[in-house]
C-alpha positions as semicolon CSV with decimal commas, in nm:
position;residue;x (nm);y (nm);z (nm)
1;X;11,702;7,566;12,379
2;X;11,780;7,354;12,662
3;X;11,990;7,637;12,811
4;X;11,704;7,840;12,797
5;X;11,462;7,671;12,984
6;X;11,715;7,637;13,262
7;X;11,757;8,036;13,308
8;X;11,384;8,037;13,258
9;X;11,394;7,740;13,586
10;X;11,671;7,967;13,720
11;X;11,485;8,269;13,708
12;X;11,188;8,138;13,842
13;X;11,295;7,989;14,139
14;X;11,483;8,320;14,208
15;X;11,145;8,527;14,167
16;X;10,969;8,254;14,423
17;X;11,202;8,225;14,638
18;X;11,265;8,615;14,678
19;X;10,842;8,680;14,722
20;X;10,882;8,431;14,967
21;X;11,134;8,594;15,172
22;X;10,924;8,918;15,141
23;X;10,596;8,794;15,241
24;X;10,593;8,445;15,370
25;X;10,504;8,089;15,243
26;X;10,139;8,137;15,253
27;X;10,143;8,472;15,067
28;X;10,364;8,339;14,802
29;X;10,069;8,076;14,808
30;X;9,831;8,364;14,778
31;X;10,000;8,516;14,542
32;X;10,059;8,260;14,267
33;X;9,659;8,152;14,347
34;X;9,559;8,491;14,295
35;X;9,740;8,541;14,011
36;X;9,620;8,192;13,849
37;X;9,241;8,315;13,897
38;X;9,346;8,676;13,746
39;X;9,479;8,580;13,467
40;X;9,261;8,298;13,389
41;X;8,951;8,547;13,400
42;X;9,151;8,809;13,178
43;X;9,260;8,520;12,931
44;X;8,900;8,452;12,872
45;X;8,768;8,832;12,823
46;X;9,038;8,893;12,584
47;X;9,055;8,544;12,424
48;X;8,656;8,617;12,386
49;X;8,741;8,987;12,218
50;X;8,979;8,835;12,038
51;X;8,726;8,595;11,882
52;X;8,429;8,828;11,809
53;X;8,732;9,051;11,592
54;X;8,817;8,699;11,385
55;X;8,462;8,641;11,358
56;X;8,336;9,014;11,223
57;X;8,663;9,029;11,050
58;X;8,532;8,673;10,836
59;X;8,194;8,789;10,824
60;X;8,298;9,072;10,642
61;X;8,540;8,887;10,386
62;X;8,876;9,082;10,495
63;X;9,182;8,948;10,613
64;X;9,227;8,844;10,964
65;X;9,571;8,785;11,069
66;X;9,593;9,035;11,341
67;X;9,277;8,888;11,464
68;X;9,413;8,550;11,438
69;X;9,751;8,635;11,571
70;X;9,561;8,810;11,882
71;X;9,354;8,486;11,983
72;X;9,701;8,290;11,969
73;X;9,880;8,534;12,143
74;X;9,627;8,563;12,398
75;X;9,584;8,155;12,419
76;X;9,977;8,185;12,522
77;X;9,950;8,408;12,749
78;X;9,674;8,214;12,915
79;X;9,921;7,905;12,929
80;X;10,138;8,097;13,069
81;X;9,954;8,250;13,333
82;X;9,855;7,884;13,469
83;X;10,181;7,776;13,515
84;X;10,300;7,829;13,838
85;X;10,563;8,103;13,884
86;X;10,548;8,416;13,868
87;X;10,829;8,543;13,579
88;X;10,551;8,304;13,365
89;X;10,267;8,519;13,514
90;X;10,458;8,869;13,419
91;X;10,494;8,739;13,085
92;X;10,170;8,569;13,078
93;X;10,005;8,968;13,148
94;X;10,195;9,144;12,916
95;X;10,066;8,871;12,643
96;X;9,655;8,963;12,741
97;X;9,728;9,381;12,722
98;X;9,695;9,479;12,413
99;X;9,962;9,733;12,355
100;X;10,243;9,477;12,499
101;X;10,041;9,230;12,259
102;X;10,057;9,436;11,923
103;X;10,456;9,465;11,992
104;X;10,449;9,113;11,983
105;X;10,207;9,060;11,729
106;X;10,388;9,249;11,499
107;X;10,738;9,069;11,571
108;X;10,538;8,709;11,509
109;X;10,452;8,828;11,193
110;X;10,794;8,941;11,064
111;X;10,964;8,649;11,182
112;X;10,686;8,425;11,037
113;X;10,708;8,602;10,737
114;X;11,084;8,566;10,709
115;X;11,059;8,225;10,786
116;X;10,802;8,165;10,495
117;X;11,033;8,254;10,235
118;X;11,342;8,110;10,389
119;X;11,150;7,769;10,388
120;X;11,014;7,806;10,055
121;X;11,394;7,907;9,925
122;X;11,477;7,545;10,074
123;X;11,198;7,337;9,975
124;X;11,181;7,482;9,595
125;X;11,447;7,708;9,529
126;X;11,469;8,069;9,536
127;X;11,065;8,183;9,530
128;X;10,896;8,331;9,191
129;X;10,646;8,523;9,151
130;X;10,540;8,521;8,764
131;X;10,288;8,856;8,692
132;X;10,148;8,783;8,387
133;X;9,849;8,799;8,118
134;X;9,725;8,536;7,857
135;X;9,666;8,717;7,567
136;X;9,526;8,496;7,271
137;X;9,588;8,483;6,895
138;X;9,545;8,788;6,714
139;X;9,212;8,677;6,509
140;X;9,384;8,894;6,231
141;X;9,658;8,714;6,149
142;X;9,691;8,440;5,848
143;X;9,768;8,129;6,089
144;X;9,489;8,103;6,335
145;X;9,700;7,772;6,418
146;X;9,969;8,003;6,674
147;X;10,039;7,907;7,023
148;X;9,858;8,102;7,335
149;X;10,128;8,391;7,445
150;X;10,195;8,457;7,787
151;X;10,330;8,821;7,836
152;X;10,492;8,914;8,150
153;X;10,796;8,965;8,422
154;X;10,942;8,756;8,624
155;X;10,958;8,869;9,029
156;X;11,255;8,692;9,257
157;X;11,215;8,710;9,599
């Protein structure tokens, strides 16, 4: 992790320093200002459509993951729009479009999702999911005085 954020340092001193050389101190100034007011304005239109989705989505009792997925994603990209740099910024963007953001969305989810189960595996053992039905005593029979019996399978994951 740590060497991570020091190629993301790296990369963003290389990206200010070379819009520096091409435009000047004051237009790199400009520039990440600019960008800081852009993406600020498109965080909250998007973080906004994001909301009224989750909200309609609740409203009409079906599941909102995307939705919710969207305003996080969109929160992110925010955050990273307001830190100053402009490698942040570009990523920052490509978080508030929405075809950049379902590519992502849908890579959060599988990796959430395979995270899930490996956590649960840890935690509790491999995961089981038990489909089954309670059927009770056949009224019929001579011994009213029989156990409940649970019929079903047995799903690893």
């Amino acid at each position: 992790m740590a060497v991570a954020f020091l190629l993301y340092v790296f990369a963003e001193i290389a990206a200010i320093w070379a819009v520096g050389s091409a435009v000047g101190v004051l237009g790199t100034l400009g520039l990440l200002l600019a960008g800081a007011f852009l993406g600020s304005w498109l965080a909250r239109r998007e973080g906004g459509k994001a909301m009224r989705a989750f909200m309609s989505a609740a409203r009409a009792g079906q599941p909102a993951e995307k939705e919710l997925t969207d305003g996080m994603l969109v929160a992110l990209g925010g955050v990273l729009i307001l830190v100053p740099g402009f490698v942040s910024d570009v990523l920052g963007l490509l978080l508030m479009l929405p075809p950049s953001r379902a590519v992502a969305r849908r890579w959060w989810l599988r990796r959430m999702e395979k995270r899930a189960v490996r956590f649960a595996n840890q935690r509790r053992g491999p995961v089981m999911v038990v489909d089954s039905e309670v059927v009770p005593p056949s009224d019929a029979g001579p011994r009213r005085d029989q156990p409940t019996v649970i019929e079903g399978r047995i799903i690893e994951g």
